[in-house]
C-alpha positions as MATLAB code, in Angstrom:
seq = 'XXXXXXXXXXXXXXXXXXXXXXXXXXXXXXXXXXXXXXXXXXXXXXXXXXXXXXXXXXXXXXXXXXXXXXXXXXXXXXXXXXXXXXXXXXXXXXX';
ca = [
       0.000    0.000    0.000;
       3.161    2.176    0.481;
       3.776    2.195   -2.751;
       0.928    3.646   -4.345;
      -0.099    7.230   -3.876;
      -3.994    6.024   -3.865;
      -3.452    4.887   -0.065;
      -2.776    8.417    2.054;
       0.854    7.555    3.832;
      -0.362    8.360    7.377;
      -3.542    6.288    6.940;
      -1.536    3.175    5.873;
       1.005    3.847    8.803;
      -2.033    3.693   11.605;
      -3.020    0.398    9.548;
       0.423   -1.019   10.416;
       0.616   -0.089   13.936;
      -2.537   -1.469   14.978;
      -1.209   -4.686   13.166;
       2.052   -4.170   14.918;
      -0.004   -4.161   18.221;
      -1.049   -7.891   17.759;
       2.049   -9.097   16.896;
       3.437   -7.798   20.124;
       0.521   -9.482   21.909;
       1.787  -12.659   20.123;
       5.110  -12.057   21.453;
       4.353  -11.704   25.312;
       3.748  -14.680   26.039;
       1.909  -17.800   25.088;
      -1.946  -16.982   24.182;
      -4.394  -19.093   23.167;
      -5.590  -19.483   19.754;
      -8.859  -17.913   21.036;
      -6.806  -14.846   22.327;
      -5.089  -14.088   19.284;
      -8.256  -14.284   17.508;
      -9.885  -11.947   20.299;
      -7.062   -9.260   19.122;
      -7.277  -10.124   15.679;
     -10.850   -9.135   15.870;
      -9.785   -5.793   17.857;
      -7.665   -5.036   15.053;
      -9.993   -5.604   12.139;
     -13.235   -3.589   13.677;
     -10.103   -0.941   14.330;
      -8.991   -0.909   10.818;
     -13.189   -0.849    9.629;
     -13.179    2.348   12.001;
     -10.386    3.881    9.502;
     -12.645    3.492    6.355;
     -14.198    7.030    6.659;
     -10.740    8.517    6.953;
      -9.797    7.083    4.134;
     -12.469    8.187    2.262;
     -11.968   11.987    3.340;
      -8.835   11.383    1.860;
      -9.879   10.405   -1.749;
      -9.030    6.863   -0.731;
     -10.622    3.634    0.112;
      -9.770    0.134    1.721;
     -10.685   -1.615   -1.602;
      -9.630   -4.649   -3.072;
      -5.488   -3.891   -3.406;
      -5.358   -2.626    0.320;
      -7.593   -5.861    1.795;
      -5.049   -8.111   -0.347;
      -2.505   -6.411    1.181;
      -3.621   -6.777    4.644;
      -4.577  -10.048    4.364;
      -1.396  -11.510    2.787;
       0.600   -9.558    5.958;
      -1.854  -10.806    8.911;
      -1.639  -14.887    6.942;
       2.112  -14.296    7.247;
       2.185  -13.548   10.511;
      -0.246  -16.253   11.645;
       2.780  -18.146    9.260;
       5.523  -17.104   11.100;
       4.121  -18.003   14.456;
       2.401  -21.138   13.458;
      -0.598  -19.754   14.592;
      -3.883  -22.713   12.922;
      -5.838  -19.604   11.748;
      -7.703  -19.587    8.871;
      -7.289  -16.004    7.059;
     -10.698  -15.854    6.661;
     -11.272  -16.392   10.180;
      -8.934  -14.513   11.016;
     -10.639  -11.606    9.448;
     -13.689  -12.049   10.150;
     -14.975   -8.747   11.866;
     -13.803   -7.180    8.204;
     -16.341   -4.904    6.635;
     -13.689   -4.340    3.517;
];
């Protein structure tokens, strides 16, 4: 999303912090699957909250951006062999 102009800079950036957040809660300590999902959830209906912003800005989280986020949270879930469907994952998306 950083590299193309439709997505504001500052809008993607909160997008990656609040992504950023979970994968700090992921690094604490051992949570349960049903944890990581409660955050993932806090995450998505965050990121849903940013969808006005984004349209003030001439912008929208369309099908690019929800790519994008999706192929970042599956690698995480990946990377910490987390059994999380994407889709569940995501679930609380409205994009």
């Amino acid at each position: 999303m950083y590299e193309d102009s439709f997505y504001p800079t500052f809008l993607v950036d909160k997008i990656k912090l609040k992504i950023i957040k979970v994968v700090h809660f992921i690094e604490e300590s051992t949570h349960t699957i049903e944890e990581v999902q409660e955050k993932l959830d806090k995450m998505t209906l965050a990121i849903n909250e940013l969808q006005s912003e984004f349209y003030q800005n001439n912008s929208e989280i369309e099908t690019v951006a929800r790519d994008s986020i999706g192929a970042t949270v599956e690698e995480i879930l990946q990377y910490f062999e987390l059994d999380i469907d994407i889709e569940e994952a995501l679930r609380e998306r409205e994009w």
